[in-house]
N, C-alpha and C positions, 0 to 999 in steps of 0.2 A: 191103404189110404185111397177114398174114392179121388176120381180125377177132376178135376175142377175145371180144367178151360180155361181161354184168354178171358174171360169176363169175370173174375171170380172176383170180391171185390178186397181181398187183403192177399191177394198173389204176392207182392211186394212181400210183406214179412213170410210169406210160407217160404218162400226161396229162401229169404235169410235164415231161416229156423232150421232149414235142410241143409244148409252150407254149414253151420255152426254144428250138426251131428256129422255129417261128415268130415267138417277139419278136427276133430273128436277122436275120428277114427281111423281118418286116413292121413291128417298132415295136413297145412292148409295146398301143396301142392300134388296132393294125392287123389284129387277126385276132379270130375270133369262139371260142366253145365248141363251135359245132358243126366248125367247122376241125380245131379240138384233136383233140376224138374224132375226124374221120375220120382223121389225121395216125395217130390211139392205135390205129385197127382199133375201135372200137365207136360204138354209137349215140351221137344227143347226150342221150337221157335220162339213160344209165349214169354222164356223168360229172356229175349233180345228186347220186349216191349217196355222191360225196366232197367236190367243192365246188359251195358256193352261186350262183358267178359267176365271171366272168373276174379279177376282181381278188382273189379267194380263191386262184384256181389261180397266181397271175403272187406273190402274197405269201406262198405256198409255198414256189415258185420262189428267190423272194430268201432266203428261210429257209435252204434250205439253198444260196445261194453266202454267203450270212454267214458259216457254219459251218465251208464249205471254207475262205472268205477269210482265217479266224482259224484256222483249221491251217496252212495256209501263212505265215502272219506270225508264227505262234509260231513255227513249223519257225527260220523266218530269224533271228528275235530271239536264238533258246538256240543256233543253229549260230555265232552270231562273240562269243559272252559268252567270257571276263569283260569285253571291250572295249567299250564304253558308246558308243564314235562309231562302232565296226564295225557293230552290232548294231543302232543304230538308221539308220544308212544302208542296211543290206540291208531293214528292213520298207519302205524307201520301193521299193524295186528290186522286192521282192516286191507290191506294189501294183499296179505298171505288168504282170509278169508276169501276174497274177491278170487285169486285163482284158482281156490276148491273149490267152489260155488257154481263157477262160470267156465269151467277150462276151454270153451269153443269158442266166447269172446275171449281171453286171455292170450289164448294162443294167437286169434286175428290181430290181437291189438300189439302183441310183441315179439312175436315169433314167424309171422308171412310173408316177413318183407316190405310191405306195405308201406309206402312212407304217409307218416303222418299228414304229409304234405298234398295229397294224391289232390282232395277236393278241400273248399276253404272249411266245411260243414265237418271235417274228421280234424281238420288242425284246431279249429274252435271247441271239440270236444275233447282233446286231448290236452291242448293248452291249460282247461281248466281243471282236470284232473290235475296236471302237477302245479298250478298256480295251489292247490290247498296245500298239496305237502309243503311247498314254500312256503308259504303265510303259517304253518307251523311251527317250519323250523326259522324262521322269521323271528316269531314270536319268544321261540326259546332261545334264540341266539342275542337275543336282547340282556343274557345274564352273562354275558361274554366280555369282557373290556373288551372296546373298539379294536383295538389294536390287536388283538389276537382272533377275534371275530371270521370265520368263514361268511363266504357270501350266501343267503341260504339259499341258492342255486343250487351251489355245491353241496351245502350240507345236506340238502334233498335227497342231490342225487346219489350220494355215498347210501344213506338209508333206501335208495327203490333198488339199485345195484346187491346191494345188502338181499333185501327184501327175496330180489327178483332169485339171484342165486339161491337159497334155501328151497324157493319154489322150484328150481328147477332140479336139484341137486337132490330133494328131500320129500317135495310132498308132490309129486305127480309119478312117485314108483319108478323112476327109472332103473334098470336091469341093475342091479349088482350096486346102488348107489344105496346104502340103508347107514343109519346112523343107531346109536343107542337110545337118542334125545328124541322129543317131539319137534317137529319145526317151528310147533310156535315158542319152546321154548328154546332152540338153536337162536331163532329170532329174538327174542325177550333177551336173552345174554348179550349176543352179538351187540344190538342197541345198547346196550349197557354198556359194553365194552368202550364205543365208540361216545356214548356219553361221559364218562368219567374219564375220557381221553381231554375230553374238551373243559373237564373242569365241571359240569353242569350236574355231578351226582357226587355224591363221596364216597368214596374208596369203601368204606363199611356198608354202605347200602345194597 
């Protein structure tokens, strides 16, 4: 990669582009700033002129797979409306997608420590990622009598916990973790499971 220098004019995203290959390959705690920039084609000075630190650069990073993660989950949500069990079984599919697609956001946005909270600009992009799966499982909890009702906070977050483990468990190869199943269909069950738990599927389906 030729070297670009302080004045390059999208320095900003090449650093993030090279911290997202290297959290890929080394862990979000496995590689330095200076790595980044030579990854970016510049010095390590150049990249103090946008971020403070490596967990500046890695809570960028997660910024925007927040931003993509909640385009893609809205895409899913409004592409099987007006069906309230269609719509919120595809945000879970688009979950699973989202980390094989992305694993270098994936990993910043869930796996580096990072708290959501670092800058207001990663909380607001995170927020609204899970504000959809809420307002899905919102939606479907409406077939619920009150009274038995989950808050769909919870029912959210049972489904990303869900989600998140198969991810971790099943589709990113870890050593000695293999299943007989696909994950999207470990996933597509599990939902099931936890659907028909709540009453919201029949037992035959």
């Amino acid at each position: 990669m030729a070297k670009r220098g302080y004045h390059h004019g999208n320095l900003r995203q090449a650093l993030v582009e090279a911290a997202l290959q290297l959290v890929e390959i080394k862990g979000p705690t496995g590689f330095t700033l200076s790595e980044a920039a030579k990854l970016a084609g510049v010095t390590p000075a150049a990249v103090y002129r946008h971020f403070e630190g490596r967990e500046d650069l890695i809570a960028e990073a997660a910024r925007q797979g927040f931003a993509m993660f909640a385009d893609l989950m809205q895409h899913a949500y409004d592409k099987y409306q007006p069906s309230a069990l269609a719509a919120f079984e595809a945000t879970g599919r688009a979950y699973l997608a989202f980390a094989r697609k992305h694993p270098g956001h994936y990993i910043a946005m869930f796996e580096s420590g990072i708290s959501v909270n670092r800058t207001p600009e990663l909380a607001e992009a995170a927020a609204r990622a899970r504000a959809i799966l809420e307002r899905a499982a919102s939606d479907l909890s409406q077939h619920i009598p009150e009274d038995k009702r989950p808050p769909a906070s919870m029912f959210s977050a049972h489904i990303m916990a869900m989600s998140h483990g198969v991810v971790e468990l099943f589709a990113r190869n870890a050593p000695g973790a293999t299943a007989p199943f696909a994950p999207e269909d470990l996933l597509e069950s599990g939902i099931g499971i936890y659907l028909r738990g709540l009453g919201l599927i029949d037992p035959d389906q």
